[in-house]
C-alpha positions in Angstrom: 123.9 88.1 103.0 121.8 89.3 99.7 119.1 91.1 100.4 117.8 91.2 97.2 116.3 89.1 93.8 118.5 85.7 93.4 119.4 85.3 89.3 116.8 82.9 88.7 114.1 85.4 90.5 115.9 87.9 88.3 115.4 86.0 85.5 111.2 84.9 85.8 111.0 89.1 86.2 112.7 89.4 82.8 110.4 86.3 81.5 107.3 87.8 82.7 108.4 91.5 81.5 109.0 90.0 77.7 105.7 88.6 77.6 103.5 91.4 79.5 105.2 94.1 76.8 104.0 92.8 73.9 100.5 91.4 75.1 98.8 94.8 74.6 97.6 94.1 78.4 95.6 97.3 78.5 93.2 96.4 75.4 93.0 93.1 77.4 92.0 95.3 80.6 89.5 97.7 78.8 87.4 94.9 77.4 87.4 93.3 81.1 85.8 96.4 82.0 83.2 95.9 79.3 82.7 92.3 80.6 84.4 91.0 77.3 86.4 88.1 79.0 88.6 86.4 76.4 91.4 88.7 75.8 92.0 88.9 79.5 91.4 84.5 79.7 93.9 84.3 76.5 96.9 86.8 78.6 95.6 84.6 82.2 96.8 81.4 80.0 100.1 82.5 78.5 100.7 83.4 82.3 100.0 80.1 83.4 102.5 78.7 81.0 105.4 80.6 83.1 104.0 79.3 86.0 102.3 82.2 87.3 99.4 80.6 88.3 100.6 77.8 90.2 103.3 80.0 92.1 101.5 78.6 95.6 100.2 75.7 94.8 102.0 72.7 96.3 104.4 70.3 93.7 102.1 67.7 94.3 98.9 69.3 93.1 100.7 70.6 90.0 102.2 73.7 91.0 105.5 75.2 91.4 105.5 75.2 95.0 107.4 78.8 95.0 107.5 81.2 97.9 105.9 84.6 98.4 109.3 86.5 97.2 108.5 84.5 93.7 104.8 86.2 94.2 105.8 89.3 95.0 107.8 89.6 91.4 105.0 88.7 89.6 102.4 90.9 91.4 104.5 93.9 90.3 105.1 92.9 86.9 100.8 92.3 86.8 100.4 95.8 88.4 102.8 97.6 86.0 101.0 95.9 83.0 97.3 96.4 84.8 96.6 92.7 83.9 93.1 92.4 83.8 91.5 89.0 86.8 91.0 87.8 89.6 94.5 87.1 90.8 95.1 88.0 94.0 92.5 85.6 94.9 93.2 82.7 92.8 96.9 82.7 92.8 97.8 84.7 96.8 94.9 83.5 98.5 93.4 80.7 97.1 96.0 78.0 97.9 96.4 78.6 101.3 92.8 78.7 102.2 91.6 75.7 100.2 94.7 73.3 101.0 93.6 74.8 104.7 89.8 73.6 103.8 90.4 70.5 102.1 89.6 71.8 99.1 92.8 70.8 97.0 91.2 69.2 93.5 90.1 73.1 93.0 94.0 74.0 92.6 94.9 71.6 90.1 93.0 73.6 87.8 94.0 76.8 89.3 98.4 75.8 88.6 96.8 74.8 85.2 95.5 78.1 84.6 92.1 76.6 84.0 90.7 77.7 86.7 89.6 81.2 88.0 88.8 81.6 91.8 86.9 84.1 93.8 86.6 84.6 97.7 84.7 87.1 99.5 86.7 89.4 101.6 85.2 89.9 105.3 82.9 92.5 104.5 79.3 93.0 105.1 77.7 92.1 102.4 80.3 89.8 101.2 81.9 91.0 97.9 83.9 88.7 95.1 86.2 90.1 92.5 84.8 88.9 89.2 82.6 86.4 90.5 81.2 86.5 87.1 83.7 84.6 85.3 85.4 83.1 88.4 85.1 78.6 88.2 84.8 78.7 91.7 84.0 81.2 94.5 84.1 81.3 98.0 83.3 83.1 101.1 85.4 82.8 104.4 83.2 83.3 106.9 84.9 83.5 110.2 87.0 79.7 110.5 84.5 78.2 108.1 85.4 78.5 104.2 81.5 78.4 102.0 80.7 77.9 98.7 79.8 81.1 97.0 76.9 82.3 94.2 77.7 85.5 92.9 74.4 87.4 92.7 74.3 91.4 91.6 77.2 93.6 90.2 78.5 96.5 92.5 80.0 99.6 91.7 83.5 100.2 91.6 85.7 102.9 91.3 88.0 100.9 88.9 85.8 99.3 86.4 88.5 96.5 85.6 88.0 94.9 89.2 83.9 93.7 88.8 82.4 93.6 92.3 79.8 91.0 92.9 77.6 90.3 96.0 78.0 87.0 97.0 75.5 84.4 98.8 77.3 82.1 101.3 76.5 78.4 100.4 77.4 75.0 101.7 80.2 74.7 103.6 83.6 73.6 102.1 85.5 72.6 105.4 87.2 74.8 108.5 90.1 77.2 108.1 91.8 77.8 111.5 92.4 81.1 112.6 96.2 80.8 111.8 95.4 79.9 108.2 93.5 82.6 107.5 95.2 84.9 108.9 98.3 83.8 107.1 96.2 83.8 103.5 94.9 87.5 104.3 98.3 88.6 104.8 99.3 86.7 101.4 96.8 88.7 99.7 97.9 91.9 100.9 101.2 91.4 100.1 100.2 90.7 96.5 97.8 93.7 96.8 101.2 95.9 97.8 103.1 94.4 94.9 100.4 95.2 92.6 100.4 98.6 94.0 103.9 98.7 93.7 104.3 98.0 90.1 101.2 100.5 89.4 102.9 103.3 90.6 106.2 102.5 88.9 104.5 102.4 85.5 102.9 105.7 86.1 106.3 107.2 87.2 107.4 105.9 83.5 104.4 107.0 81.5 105.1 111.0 83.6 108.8 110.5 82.8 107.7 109.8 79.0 104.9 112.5 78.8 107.5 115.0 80.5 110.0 114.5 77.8 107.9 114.9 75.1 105.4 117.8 76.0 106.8 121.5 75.4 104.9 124.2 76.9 105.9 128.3 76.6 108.8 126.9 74.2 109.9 124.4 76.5 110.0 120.5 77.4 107.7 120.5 80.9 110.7 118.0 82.1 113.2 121.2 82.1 111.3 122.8 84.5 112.5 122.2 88.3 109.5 121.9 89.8 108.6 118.9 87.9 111.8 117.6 88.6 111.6 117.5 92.0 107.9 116.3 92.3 109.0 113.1 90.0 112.1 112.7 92.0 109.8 112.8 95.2 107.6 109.9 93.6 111.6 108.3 92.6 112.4 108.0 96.1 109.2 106.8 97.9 109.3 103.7 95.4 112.6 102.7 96.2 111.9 103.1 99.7 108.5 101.3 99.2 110.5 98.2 97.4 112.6 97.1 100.3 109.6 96.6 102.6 107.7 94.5 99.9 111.0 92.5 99.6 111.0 92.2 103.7 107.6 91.5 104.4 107.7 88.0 101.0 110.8 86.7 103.3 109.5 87.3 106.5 106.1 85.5 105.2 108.0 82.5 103.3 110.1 81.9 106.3 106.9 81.9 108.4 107.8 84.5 111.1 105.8 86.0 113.8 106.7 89.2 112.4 105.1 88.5 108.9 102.1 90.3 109.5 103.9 93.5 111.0 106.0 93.9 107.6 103.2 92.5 105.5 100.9 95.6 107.3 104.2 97.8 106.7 104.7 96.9 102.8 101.0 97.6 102.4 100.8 100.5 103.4 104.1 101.9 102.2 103.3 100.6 98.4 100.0 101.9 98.1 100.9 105.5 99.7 103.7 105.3 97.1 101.7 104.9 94.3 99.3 107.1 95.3 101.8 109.8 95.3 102.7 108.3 91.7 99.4 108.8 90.7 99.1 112.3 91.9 102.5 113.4 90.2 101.2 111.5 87.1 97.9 114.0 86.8 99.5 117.2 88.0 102.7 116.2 85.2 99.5 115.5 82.2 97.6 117.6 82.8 93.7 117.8 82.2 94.2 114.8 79.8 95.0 112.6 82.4 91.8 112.4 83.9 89.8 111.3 80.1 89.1 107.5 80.5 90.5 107.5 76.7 94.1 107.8 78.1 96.0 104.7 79.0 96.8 106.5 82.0 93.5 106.2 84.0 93.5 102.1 84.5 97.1 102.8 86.5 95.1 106.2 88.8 92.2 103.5 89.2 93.7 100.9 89.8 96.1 102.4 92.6 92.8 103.9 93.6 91.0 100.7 94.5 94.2 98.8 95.9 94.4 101.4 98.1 91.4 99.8 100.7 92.2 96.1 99.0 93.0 93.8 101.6 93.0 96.0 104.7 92.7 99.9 104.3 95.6 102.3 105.9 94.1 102.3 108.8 93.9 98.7 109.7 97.3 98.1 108.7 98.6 100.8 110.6 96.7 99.9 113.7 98.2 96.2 113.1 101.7 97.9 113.1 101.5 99.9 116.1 99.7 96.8 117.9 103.1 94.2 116.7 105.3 97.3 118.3 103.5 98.4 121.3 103.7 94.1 122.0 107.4 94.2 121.8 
């Protein structure tokens, strides 16, 4: 047995790497920020043509009808390129919950890439990631899946993801328990290979800086203290990656230990990256914390994916909870 990538899942990395490169994703991300949509829509639209956002969406409503390993690859090739959107919750958790509601004309559009979708996560007040630009939002509101109107902008710590306060509305149609369950863990498992491919970009922009900076006559990189504090952030990514890798099979193949692993590659991921982005400010320096330095949409992102979807503590509670049961 492979427990890896097939070629062709090796292959759609390598598609979506090409195109990410030379998209200049971070302009696209800083004008998000500044509530200038269009380069972000244009990027969300070359995406869609790979299939990106029609990954979950059944064949029959115009999607690829792909699994959550598929999603997984292209969650870390969005985090490493901090892709500006809504896209944990139109292409991880929409599908699930509105084929669960009845809601399925919505994801025509969504496979199309013509269609943006927000849903509240279960928080009081309910809040929606760009439900400012979003076709279509949502709250989930216990088994019952609403209609949404965004209504005032929230703070954030990472300016690229726009909070919104959101009204529940008319009803859309029941989600069972299972179903959202299943499309919360989706999400977090997108969340974690977001967070994944975050931290790996900011081990490559340290490795670069590292090289290239000389201090007291010297290339930082030389020095072994840097060494080892990179190699530290080397090792808990490639420890991180498995359990991402785990947690998409376990969830394509439906088990009832899905939401243990997807709790595990959550948690894992994020702590990861925060120790990328950590290393990444100690290896820059004071410039890594000016807003003018590429850098800081990687430290805010990781920042905000950090509670996204279930803070630590909820999915370590979930893990302890799936192993005290067996």
């Amino acid at each position: 047995m492979r427990f890896g990538p097939t070629a062709e899942q090796r292959s759609f990395a390598e598609a979506l790497e090409a195109l990410l490169s030379g998209a200049h994703a971070p302009d696209a991300a800083r004008a998000w920020a500044r509530g200038e949509h269009e380069p972000g829509l244009a990027l969300w639209r070359r995406l869609a043509e790979l299939g990106v956002t029609g990954l979950l969406v059944p064949d029959e409503l115009g999607g690829l009808g792909a699994d959550e390993v598929d999603l997984s690859i292209a969650f870390v090739a969005l985090g490493r390129h901090a892709v500006p959107g809504p896209w944990v919750e139109s292409v991880a958790l929409a599908p699930g919950l509105l084929v669960a509601a009845g809601e399925t004309d919505v994801l025509e559009g969504v496979a199309a890439g013509e269609t943006l979708v927000s849903v509240a996560s279960r928080t009081t007040p309910p809040r929606a990631l760009d439900a400012d630009v979003a076709d279509a939002t949502y709250v989930l509101d216990g088994e019952v899946l609403r209609r949404g109107r965004a209504g005032s902008p929230l703070a954030s710590v990472d300016p690229v993801r726009r909070l919104f306060a959101v009204q529940p509305g008319d009803d859309v149609g029941a989600v069972s328990l299972e179903d959202a369950e299943r499309a919360f863990d989706t999400a977090a498992l997108a969340a974690a290979a977001m967070a994944l491919g975050a931290g790996e970009r900011l081990l490559e922009e340290s490795l670069a800086y590292a090289r290239a900076r000389r201090q007291f006559g010297h290339v930082i990189g030389e020095y072994q203290a840097l060494k080892h504090l990179l190699a530290d952030v080397r090792v808990a990514l490639d420890f991180a990656r498995p359990l991402l890798h785990q947690a998409s099979l376990q969830l394509a193949a439906r088990s009832p230990e899905a939401a243990r692993d997807v709790s595990a590659a959550k948690v894992a991921c994020t702590e990861a990256a925060q120790l990328a982005a950590r290393s990444a400010l100690q290896t820059h320096g004071a410039i890594g914390y000016t807003l003018e330095l590429d850098l800081s949409l990687w430290l805010l992102k990781v920042r905000a994916l950090l509670s996204a979807w279930g803070t630590p503590r909820r999915h370590r509670q979930r893990i302890l909870t799936a192993l005290t049961r067996s």
